[in-house]
N, C-alpha and C positions, 0 to 999 in steps of 0.2 A: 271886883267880881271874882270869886273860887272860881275856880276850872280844875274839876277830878278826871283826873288819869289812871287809867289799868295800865302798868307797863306787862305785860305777860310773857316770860321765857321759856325756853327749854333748854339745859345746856352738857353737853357731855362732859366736856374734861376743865373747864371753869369758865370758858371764852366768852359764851353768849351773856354766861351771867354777870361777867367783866364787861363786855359792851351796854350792859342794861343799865349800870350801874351810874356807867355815862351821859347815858342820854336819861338818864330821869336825873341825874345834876343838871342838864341843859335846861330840861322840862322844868325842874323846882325855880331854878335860874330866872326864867321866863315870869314867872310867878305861881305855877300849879303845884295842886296838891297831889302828890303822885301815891299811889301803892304797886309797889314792884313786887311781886310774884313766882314764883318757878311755878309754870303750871299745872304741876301735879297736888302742888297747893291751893289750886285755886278753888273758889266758889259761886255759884249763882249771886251768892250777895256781892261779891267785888267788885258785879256791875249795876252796882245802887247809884243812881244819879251822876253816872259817867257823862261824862264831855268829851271824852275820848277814847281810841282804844290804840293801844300800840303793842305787835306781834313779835317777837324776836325769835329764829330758831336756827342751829346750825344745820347743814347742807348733809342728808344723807342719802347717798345715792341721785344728785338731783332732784331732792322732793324736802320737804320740811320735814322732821323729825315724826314716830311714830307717837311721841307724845303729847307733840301739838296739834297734830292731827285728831288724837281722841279730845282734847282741850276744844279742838273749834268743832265736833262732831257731836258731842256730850254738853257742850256750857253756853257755845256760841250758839248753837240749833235755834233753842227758845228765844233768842235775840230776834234770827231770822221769824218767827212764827208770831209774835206778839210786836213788833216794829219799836222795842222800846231803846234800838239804837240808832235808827233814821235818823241822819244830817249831825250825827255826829263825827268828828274827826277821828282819821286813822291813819298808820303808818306801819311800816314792816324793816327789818334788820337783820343782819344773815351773819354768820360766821361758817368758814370754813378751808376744808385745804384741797387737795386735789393735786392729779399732775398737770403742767403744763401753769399757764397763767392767764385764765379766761374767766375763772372764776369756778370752776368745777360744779355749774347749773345750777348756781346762785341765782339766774336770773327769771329760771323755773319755779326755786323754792317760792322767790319771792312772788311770785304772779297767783304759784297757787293759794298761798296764806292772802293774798289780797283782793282774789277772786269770790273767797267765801266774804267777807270783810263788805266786796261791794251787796251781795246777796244779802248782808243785814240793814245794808241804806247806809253804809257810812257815807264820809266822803274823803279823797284819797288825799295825802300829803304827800308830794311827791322830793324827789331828792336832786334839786337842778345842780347846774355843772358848776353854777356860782357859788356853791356853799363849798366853805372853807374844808378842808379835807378829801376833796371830791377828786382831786388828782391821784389818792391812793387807795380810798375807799369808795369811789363812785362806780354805783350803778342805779339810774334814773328812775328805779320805782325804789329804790331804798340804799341804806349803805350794807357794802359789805366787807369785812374783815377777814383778809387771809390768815390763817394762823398757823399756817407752815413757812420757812424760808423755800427759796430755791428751786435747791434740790431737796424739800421735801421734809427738810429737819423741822420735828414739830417745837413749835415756841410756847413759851409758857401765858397766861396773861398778863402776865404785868411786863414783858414783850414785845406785847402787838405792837405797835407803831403809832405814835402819839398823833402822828397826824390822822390816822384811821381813829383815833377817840378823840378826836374834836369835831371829827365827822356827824358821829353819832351824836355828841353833844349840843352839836347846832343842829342834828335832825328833831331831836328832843324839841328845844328850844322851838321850832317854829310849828311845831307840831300844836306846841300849845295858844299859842299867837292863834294857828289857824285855828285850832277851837274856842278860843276866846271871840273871835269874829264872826262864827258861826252862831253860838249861842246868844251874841247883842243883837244878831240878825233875828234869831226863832224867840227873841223877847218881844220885835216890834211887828211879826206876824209870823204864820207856819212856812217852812219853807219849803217844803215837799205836800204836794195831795195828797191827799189823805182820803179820796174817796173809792179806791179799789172795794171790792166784796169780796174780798178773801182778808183772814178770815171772817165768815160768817161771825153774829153775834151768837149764833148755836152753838158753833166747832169752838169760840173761844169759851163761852161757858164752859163744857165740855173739857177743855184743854186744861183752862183756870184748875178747875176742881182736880185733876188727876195729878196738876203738879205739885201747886199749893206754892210754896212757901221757894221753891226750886223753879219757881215760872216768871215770871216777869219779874223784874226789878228796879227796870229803870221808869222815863215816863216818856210818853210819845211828845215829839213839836210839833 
């Protein structure tokens, strides 16, 4: 059974795009067909018959990047609006530095990227204390990667701490397990209702026509 993945980053100074890198080796690993992305390249079509969605971004200010933000505001919307990402799998990945070693509101960034994520019907993959790297990169809704030492001195990617990209590479990895589980589920019946009235068959008419070709792309379970 394929199982296609969006891996979707954002990343400042290589890190994210070096953690991405990882865990879509985890994901291929597993058996998926991955397309990894920097979000500014992405498209309405790259989530044609997705199985999964996986968010990566670094930590600024406490909050996800301003360019994943226009990525889930602009690309992710029409997911929310037409439901053609319900009961798919998802996952979120953070890099970042900060003072101190708490994580510098990694665990903000991640909640909000997984917040809009639940509003499209995924379903969350979460990052338990079991998985291997979880003693340098654990944080329970995703992993996350320091890329500063210290005191502060910024690392480069190739760096980071092998143990933090194994993290990510077995978040990858079961990321797709869980969408491959999910999809043999939505083959043998739907797995979410499906009878809300929103949208209307008017408002999606209506929506259909103004987006075109930029509106749905996946297909409902």
């Amino acid at each position: 059974m394929s199982i296609q993945l969006l891996v979707a980053y954002d990343t400042s100074d290589g890190h994210c795009a070096y953690a991405g890198q990882h865990l879509a080796r985890g994901a291929r690993a597993a058996g998926a067909d991955v397309r990894l992305r920097q979000v500014t390249s992405c498209h309405r079509s790259d989530f044609r018959d997705l199985d999964g969605l996986i968010l990566g971004s670094p930590v600024h200010q406490r909050g996800m990047s301003w360019p994943m933000k226009k990525f889930i505001d602009e690309l992710c919307e029409p997911s929310w609006f037409y439901d053609d990402m319900v009961g798919r799998a998802c996952g979120v990945f953070t890099t970042g530095g900060g003072h101190g070693n708490v994580g510098g509101g990694c665990e903000m960034a991640q909640l909000s990227m997984l917040a809009n994520l639940a509003a499209m019907g995924c379903v969350m993959v979460p990052f338990p204390k079991c998985t291997r790297g979880f003693d340098v990169a654990g944080m329970h809704w995703g992993p996350h990667i320091r890329v500063t030492s210290d005191d502060m001195t910024p690392l480069q990617p190739h760096e980071l701490p092998e143990e933090a990209l194994d993290a990510v590479y077995h978040h990858g990895a079961a990321i797709c397990r869980i969408a491959e589980a999910l999809k043999r589920r939505a083959l043998d019946g739907q797995l979410f209702d499906a009878g809300g009235r929103f949208p209307s068959r008017e408002v999606l008419s209506v929506r259909s026509d103004h987006d075109g070709d930029a509106g749905a792309q996946g297909s409902r379970r």
